[in-house]
C-alpha positions as CSV (number, residue, x, y, z in Angstrom):
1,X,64.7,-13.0,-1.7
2,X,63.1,-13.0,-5.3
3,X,63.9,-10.1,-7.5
4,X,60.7,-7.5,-6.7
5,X,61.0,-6.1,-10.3
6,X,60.6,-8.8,-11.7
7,X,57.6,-10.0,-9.0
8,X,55.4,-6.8,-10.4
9,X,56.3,-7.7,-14.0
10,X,54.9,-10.9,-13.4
11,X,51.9,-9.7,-11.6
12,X,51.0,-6.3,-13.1
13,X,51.1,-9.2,-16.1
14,X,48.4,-11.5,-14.5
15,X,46.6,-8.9,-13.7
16,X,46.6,-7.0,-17.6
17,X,45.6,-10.7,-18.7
18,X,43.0,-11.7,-16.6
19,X,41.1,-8.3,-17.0
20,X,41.3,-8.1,-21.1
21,X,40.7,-11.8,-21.1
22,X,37.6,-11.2,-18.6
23,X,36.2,-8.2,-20.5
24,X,37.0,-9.5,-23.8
25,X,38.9,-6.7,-24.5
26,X,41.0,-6.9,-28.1
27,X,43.3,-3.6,-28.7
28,X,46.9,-3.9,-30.0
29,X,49.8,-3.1,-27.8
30,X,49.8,0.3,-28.9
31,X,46.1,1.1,-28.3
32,X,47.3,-0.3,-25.0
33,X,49.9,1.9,-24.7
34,X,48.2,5.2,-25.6
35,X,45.2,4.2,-23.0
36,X,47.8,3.3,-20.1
37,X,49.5,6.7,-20.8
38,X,46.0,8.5,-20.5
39,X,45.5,6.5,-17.4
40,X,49.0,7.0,-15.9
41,X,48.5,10.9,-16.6
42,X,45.3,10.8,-14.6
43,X,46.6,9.2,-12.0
44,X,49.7,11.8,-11.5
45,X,47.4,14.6,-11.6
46,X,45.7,12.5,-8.4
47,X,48.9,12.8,-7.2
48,X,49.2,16.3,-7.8
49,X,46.1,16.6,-6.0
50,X,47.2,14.8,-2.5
51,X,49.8,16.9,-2.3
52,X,48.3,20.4,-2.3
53,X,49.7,21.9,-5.2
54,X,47.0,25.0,-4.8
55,X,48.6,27.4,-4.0
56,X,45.6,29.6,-3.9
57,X,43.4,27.3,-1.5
58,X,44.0,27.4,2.1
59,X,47.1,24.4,2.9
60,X,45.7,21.7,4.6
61,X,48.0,18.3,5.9
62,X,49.3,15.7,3.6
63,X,48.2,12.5,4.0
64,X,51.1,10.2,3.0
65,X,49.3,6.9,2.8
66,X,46.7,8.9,-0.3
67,X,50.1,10.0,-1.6
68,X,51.4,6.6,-1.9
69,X,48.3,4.6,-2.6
70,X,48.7,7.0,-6.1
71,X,52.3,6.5,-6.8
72,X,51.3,2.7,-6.9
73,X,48.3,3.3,-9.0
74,X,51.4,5.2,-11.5
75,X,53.4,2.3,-11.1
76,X,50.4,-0.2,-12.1
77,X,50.0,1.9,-15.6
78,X,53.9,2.6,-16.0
79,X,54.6,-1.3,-15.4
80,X,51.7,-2.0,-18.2
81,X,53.1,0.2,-20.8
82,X,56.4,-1.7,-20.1
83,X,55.0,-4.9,-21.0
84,X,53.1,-4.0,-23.9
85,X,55.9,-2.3,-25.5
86,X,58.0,-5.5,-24.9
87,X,60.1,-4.8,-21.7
88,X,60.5,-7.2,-18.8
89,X,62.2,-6.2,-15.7
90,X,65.8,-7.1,-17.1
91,X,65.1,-4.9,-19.5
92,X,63.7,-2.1,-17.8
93,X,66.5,-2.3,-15.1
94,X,69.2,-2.3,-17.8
95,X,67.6,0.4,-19.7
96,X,67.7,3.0,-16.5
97,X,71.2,1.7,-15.1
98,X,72.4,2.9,-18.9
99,X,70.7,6.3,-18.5
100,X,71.4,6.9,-15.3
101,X,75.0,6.3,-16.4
102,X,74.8,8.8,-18.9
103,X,72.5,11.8,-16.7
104,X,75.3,11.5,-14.2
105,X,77.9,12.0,-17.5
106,X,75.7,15.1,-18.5
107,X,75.6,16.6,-15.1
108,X,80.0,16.2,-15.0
109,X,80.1,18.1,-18.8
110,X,81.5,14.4,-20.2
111,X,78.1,13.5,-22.1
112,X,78.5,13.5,-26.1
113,X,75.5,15.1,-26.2
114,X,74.5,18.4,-27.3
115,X,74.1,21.1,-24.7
116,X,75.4,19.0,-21.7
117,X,79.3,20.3,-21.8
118,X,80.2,22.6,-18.9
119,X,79.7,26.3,-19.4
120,X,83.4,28.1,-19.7
């Protein structure tokens, strides 16, 4: 089985590169950043949308298949920032191994950093 990270890398990649190519579209990577982060906020307030978060409207069923159809839209932005600040999936993977290391640290009071240490 091929690594699926790096799969989406690779295609999110085709993807960024056919449509800036296609649309003649020059920005630098962090114009590309800032846009993808507009894009990837818009997308989580869709998100926020499918799942009902009105408390004041009358509830009505979640549809899980809208719900994940948006998580992937959030994934297509997230994976483009990635790329255009320089990660791959290696890189990416290492990165959140190493913090998830040190969140799990924090939450046992043995992090170094500041206002992680166990209440006495």
């Amino acid at each position: 089985m091929s690594d699926r990270l790096a799969d989406i890398f690779t295609w999110q990649k085709k993807f960024n590169d056919r449509v800036r190519n296609e649309r003649q579209l020059k920005n630098t990577n962090s114009e590309w950043i800032q846009r993808e982060a507009i894009a990837l906020i818009v997308e989580l307030g869709e998100v926020m949308e499918e799942v009902r978060y009105k408390w004041w409207k009358n509830p009505t069923p979640i549809e899980p298949e809208k719900v994940h159809e948006e998580l992937v839209d959030v994934l297509h932005f997230f994976i483009s920032m990635c790329i255009d600040a320089g990660m791959d999936a290696e890189s990416l993977y290492q990165g959140y191994l190493s913090k998830n290391q040190e969140n799990f640290r924090r939450q046992d009071g043995l992090s170094k950093k500041n206002g992680y240490a166990p209440e006495v």
